[in-house]
MIDOSE-1310 file (N, C-alpha, C; in nm, 2 decimals, decimal comma, always signed):
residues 199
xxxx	+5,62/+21,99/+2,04/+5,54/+21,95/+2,15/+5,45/+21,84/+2,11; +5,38/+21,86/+1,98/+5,26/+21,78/+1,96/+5,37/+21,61/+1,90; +5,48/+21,63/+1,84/+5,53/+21,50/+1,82/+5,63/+21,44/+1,93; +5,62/+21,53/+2,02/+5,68/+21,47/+2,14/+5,56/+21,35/+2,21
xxxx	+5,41/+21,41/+2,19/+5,33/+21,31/+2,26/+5,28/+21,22/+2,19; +5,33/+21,24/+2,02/+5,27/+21,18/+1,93/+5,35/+21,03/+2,01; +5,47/+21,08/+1,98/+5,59/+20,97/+2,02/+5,59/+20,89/+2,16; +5,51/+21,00/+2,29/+5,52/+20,91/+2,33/+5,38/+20,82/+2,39
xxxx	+5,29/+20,84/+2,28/+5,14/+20,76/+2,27/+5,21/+20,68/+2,20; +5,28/+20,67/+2,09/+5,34/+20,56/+1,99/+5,43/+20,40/+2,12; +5,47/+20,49/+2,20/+5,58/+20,41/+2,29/+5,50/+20,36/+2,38; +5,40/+20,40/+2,46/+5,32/+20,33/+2,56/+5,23/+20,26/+2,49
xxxx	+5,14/+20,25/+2,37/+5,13/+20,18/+2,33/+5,21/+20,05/+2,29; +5,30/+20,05/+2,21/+5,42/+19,99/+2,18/+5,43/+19,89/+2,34; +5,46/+19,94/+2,45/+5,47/+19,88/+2,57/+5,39/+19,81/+2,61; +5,27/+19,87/+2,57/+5,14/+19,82/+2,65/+5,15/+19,64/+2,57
xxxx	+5,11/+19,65/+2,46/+5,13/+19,53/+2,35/+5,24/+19,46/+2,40; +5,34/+19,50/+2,46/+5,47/+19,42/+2,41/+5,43/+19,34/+2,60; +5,37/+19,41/+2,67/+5,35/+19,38/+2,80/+5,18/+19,24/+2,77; +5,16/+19,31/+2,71/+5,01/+19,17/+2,70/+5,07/+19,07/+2,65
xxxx	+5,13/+19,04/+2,52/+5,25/+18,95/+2,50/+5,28/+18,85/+2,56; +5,35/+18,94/+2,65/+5,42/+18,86/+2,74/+5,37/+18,76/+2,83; +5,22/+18,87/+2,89/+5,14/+18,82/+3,01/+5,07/+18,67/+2,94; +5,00/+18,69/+2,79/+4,95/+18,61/+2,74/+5,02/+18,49/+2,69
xxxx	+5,17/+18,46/+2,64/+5,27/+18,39/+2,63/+5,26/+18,27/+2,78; +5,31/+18,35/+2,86/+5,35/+18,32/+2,97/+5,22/+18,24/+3,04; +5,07/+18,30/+3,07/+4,96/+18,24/+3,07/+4,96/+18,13/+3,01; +4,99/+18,13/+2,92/+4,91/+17,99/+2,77/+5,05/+17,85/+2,88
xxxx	+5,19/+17,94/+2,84/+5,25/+17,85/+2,97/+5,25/+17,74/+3,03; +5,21/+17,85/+3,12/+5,17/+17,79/+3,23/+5,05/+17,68/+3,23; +4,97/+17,72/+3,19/+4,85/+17,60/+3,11/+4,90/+17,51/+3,07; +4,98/+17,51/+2,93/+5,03/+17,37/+2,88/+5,13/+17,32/+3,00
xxxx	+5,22/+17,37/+3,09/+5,28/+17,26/+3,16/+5,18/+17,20/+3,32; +5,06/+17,29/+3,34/+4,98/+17,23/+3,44/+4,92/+17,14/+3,34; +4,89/+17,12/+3,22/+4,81/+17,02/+3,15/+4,92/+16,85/+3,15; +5,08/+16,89/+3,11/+5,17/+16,81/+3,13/+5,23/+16,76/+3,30
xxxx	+5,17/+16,81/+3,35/+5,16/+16,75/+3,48/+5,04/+16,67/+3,51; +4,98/+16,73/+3,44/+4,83/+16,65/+3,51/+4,81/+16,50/+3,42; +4,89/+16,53/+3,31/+4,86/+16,38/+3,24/+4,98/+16,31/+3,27; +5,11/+16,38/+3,32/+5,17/+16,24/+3,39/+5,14/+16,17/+3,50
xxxx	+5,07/+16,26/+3,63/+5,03/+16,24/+3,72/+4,93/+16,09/+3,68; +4,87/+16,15/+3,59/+4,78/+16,01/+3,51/+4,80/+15,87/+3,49; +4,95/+15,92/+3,43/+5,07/+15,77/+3,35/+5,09/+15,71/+3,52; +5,08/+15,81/+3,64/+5,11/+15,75/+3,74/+5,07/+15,66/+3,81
xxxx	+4,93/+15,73/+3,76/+4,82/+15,66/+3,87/+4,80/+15,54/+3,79; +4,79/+15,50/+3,68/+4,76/+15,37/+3,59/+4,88/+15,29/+3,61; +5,03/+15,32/+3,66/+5,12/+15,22/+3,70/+5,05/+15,19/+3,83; +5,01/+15,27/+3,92/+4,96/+15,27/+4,05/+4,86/+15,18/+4,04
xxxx	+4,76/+15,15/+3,93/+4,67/+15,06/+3,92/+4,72/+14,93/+3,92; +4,82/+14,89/+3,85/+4,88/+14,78/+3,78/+4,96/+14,76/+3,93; +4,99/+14,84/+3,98/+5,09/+14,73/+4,12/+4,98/+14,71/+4,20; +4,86/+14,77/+4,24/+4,78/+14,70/+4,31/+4,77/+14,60/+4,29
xxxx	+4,71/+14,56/+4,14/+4,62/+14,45/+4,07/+4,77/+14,34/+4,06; +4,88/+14,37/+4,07/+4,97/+14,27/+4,07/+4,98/+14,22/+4,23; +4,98/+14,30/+4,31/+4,94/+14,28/+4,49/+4,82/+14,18/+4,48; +4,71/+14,20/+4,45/+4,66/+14,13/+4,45/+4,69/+13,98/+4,42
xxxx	+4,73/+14,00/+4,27/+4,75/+13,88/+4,21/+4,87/+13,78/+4,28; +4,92/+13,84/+4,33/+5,07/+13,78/+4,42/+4,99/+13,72/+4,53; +4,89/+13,76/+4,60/+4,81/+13,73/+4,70/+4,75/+13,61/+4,67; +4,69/+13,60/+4,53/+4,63/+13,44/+4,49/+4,74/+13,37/+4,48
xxxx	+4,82/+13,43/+4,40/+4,93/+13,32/+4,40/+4,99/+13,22/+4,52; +4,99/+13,35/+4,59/+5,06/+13,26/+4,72/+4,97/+13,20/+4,79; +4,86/+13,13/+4,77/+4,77/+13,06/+4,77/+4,79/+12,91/+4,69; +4,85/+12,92/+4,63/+4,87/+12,73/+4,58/+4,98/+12,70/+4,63
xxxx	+4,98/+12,60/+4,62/+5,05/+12,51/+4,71/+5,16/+12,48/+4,65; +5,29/+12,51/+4,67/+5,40/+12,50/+4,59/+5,48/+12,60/+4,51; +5,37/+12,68/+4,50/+5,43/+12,80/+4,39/+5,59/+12,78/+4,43; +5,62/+12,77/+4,31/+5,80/+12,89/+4,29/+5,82/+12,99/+4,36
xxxx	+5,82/+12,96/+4,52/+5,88/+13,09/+4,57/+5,99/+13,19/+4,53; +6,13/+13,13/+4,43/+6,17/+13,24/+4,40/+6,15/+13,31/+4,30; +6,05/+13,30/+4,22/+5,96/+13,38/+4,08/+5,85/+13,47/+4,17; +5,81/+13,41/+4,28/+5,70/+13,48/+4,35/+5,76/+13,65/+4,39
xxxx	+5,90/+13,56/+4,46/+6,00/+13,68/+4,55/+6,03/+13,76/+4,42; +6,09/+13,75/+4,33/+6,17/+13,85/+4,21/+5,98/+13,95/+4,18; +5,90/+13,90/+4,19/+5,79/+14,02/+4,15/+5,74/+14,12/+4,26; +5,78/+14,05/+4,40/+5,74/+14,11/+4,54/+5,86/+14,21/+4,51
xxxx	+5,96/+14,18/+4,49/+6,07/+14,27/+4,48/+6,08/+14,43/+4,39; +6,06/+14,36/+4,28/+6,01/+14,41/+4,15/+5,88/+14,52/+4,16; +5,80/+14,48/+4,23/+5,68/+14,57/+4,29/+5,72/+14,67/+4,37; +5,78/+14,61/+4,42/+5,85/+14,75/+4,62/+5,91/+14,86/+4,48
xxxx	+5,98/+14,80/+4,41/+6,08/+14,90/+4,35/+6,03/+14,99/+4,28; +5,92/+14,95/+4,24/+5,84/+15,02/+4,12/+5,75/+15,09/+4,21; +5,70/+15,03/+4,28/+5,62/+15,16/+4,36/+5,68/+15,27/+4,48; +5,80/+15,23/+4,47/+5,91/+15,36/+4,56/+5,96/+15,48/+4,45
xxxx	+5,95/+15,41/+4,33/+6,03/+15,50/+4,22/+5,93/+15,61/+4,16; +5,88/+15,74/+4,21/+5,83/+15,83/+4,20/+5,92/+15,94/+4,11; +5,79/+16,01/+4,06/+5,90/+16,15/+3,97/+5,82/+16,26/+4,04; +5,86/+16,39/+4,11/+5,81/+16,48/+4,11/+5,78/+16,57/+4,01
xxxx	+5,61/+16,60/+3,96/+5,59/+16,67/+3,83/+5,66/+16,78/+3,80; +5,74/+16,85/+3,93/+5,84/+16,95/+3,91/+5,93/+16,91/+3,85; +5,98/+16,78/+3,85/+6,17/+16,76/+3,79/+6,13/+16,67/+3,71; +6,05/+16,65/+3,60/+6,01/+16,55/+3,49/+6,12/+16,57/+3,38
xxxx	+6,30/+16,54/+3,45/+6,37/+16,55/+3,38/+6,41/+16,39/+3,33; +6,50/+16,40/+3,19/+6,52/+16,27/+3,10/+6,59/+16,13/+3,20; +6,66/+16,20/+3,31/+6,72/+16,11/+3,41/+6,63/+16,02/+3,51; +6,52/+16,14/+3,58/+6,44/+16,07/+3,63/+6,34/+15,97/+3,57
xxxx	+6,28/+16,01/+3,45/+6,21/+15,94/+3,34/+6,27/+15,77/+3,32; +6,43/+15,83/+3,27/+6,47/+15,69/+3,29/+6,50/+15,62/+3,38; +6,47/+15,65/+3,46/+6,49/+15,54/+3,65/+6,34/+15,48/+3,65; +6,25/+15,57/+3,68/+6,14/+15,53/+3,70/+6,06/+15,42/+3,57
xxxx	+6,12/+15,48/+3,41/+6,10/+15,35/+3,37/+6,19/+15,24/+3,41; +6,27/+15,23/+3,41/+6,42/+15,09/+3,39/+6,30/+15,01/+3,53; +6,24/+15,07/+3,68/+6,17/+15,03/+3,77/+6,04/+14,94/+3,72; +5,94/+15,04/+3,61/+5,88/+14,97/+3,54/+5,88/+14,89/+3,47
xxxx	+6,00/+14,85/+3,40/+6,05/+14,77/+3,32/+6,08/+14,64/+3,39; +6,12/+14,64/+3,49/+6,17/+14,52/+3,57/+6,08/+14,45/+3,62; +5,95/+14,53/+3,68/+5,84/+14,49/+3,71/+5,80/+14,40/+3,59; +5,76/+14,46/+3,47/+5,75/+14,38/+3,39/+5,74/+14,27/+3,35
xxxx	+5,89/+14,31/+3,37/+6,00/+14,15/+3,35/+5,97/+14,06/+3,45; +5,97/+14,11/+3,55/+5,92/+14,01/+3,67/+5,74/+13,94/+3,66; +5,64/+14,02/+3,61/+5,56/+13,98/+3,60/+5,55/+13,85/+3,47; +5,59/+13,86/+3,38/+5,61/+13,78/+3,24/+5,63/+13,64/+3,32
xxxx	+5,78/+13,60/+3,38/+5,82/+13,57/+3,44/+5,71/+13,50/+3,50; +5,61/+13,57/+3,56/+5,53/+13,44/+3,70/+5,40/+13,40/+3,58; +5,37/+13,45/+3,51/+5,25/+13,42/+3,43/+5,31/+13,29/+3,31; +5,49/+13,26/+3,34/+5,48/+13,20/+3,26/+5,48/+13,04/+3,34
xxxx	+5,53/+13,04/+3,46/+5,54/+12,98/+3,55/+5,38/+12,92/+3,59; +5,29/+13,05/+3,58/+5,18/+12,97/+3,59/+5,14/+12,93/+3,51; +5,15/+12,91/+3,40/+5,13/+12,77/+3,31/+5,11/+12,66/+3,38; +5,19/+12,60/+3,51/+5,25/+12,47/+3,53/+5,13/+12,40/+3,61
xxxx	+5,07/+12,59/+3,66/+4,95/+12,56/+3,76/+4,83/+12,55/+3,75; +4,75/+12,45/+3,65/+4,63/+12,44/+3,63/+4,50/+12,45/+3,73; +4,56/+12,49/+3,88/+4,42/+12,51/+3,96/+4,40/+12,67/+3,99; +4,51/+12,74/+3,96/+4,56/+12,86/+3,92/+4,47/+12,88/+3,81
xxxx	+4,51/+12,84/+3,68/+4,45/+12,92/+3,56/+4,31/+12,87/+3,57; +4,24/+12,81/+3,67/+4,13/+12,74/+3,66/+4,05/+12,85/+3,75; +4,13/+12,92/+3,86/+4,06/+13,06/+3,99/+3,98/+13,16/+3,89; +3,88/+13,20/+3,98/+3,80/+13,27/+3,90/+3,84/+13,42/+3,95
xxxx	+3,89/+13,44/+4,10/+3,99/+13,52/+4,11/+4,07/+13,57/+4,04; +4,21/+13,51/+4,01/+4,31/+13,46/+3,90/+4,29/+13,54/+3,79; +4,18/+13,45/+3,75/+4,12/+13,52/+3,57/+4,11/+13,65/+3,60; +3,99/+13,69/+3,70/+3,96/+13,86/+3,71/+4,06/+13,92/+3,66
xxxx	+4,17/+13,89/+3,78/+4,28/+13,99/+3,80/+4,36/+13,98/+3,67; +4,37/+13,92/+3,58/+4,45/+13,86/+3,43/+4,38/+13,97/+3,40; +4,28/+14,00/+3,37/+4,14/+14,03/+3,27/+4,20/+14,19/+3,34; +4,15/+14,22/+3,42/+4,21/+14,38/+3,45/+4,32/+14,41/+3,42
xxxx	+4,45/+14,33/+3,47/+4,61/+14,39/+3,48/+4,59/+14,40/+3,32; +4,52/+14,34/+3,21/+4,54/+14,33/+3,08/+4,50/+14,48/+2,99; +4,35/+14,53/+3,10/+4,30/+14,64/+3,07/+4,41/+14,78/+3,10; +4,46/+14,75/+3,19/+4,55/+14,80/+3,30/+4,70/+14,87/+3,20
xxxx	+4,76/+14,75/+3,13/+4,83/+14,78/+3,06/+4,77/+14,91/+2,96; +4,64/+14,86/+2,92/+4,61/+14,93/+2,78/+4,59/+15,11/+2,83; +4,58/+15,07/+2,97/+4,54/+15,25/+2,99/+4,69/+15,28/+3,06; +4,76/+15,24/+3,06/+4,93/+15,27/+3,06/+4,98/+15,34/+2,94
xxxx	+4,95/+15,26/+2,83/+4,98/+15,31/+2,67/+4,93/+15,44/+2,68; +4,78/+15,45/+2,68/+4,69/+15,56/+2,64/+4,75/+15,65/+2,73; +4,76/+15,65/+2,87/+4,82/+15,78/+2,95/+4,95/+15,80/+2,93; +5,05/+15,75/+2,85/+5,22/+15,79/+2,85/+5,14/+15,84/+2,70
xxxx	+5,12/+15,81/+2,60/+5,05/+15,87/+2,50/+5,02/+16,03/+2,52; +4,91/+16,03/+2,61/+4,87/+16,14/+2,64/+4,95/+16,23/+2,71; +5,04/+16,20/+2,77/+5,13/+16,29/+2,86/+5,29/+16,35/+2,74; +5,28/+16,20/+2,64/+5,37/+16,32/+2,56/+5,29/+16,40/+2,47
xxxx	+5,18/+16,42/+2,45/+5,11/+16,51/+2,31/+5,11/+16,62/+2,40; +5,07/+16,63/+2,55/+5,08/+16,75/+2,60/+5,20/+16,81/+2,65; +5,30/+16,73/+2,67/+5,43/+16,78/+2,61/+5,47/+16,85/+2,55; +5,45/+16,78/+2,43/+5,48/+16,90/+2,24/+5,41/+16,97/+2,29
xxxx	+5,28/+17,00/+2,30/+5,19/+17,15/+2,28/+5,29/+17,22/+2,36; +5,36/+17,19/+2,52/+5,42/+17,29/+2,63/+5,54/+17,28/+2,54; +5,64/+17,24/+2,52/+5,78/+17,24/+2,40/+5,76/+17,33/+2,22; +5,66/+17,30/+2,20/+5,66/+17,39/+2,12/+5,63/+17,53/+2,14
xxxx	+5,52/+17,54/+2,29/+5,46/+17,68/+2,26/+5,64/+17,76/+2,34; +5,67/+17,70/+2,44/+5,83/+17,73/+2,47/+5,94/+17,72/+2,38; +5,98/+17,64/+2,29/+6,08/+17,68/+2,16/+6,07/+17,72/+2,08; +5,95/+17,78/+2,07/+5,91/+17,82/+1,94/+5,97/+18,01/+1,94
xxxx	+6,05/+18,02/+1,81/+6,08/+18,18/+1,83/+5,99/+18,30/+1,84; +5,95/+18,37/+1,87/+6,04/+18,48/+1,99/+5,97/+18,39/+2,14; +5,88/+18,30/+2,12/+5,84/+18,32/+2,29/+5,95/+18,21/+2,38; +6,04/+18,18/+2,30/+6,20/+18,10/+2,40/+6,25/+18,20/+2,39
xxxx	+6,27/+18,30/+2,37/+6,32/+18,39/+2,46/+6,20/+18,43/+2,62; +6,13/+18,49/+2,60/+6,06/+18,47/+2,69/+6,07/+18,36/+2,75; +6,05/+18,21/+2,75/+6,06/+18,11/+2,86/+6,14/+18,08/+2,91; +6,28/+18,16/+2,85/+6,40/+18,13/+2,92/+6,41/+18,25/+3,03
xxxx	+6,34/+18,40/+3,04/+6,29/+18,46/+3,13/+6,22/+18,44/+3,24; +6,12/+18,37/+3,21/+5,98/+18,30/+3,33/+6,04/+18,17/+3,31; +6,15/+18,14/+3,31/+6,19/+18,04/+3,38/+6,13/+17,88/+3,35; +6,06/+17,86/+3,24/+6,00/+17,75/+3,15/+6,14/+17,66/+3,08
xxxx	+6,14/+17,57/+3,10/+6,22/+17,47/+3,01/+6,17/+17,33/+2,98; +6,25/+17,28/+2,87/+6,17/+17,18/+2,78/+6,19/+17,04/+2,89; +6,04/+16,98/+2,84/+6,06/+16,87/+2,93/+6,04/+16,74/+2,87; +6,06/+16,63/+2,95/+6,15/+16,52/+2,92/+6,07/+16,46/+2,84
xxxx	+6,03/+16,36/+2,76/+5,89/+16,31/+2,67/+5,94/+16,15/+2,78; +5,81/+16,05/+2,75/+5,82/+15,93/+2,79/+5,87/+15,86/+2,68; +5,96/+15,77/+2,68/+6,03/+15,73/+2,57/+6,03/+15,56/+2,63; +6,02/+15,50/+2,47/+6,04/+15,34/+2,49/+6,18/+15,31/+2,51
xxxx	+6,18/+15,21/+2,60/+6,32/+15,17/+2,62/+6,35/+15,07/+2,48; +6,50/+15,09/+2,50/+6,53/+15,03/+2,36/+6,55/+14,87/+2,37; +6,48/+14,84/+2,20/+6,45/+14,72/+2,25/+6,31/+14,67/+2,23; +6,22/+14,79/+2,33/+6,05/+14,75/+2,36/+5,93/+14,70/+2,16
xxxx	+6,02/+14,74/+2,10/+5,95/+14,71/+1,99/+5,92/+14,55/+2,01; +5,98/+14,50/+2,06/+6,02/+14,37/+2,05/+5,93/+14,31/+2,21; +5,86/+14,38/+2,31/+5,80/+14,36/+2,41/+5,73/+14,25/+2,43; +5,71/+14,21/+2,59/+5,66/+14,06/+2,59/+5,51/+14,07/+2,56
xxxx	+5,46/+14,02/+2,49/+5,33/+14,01/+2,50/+5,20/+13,94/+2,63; +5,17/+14,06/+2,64/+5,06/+14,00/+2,79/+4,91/+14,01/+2,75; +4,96/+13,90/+2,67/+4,84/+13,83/+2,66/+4,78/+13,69/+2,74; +4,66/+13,73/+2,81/+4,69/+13,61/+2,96/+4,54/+13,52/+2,89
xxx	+4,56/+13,47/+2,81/+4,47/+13,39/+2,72/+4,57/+13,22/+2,78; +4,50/+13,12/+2,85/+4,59/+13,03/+2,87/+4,54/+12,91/+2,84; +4,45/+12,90/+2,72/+4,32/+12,83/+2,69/+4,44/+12,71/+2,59
């Protein structure tokens, strides 16, 4: 009798532990992937900064007299695309990652493109408008880096604390899987430099 309750204080304990565990695993979780949401949400809003400030800057442009309408069009274009191409923080899978960049990418491409064009336009690089917007989209970039940055470190912390053994087993129970990192397209080592220095 007495090691029947010995045994089964031994087992409800045993449960109780194997139940906190779990609750606490699963907690921590859930944390690191609300933390990986919240810093891509971030990477978002700083692309979201840069199409404004490119809106803008399309808006001076089309203000001189002559501009290259079709370098004007390829960035109006290039903007619609990039600002329609959303990722829902739910599906931050490697597919969508790579749409929504190849989108930002082209923007890009499209912007290089009119900044080099404005070269031709010295009443352009002379706007005090113009400059502003140069001077921001430049800052703009720099907090692009720092937020895709920050959105993969909180990544690894959510990928590790989920593959890590025994608690992937657990995350393949509560339903947790590894998510996508922001990755440079291949090639980007070699990136245009936007530097809007036109001196």
């Amino acid at each position: 009798m007495k090691k029947g309750l010995i045994a089964l204080i031994v087992l409800a304990v045993l449960a109780f532990g194997l139940y906190q565990w779990a609750v606490g695993f699963n907690n921590t979780a859930v944390k690191y992937e609300a933390n990986a949401k919240t810093a891509w949400s971030n990477v978002e809003s700083s692309y979201q900064r840069r199409n404004d400030l490119i809106g803008n800057l399309v808006k001076t442009v089309q203000g001189a007299a002559d501009f290259e309408r079709g370098t004007l069009k390829d960035v109006i274009e290039a903007r619609a695309k990039a600002s329609s191409t959303n990722i829902d923080a739910n599906n931050l899978t490697a597919e969508n990652m790579a749409a929504f960049q190849q989108a930002q990418t082209g923007l890009t491409g499209a912007l290089s493109k009119l900044m080099v064009v404005v070269e031709r336009y010295p009443e352009l690089k002379a706007n005090q408008n113009f400059l502003d917007l140069q001077s921001q989209l430049e800052g703009t970039e720099n907090r692009i880096n720092v937020a895709r940055d920050r959105f993969n470190e909180e990544v690894n912390i959510y990928d590790i604390h989920t593959t890590k053994f025994p608690g992937k087993i657990l995350a393949g129970w509560f339903g947790f899987k590894e998510m996508a990192r922001y990755k440079a397209n291949p090639g980007s080592e070699n990136a245009p430099d936007v530097d809007f220095d036109f001196e």
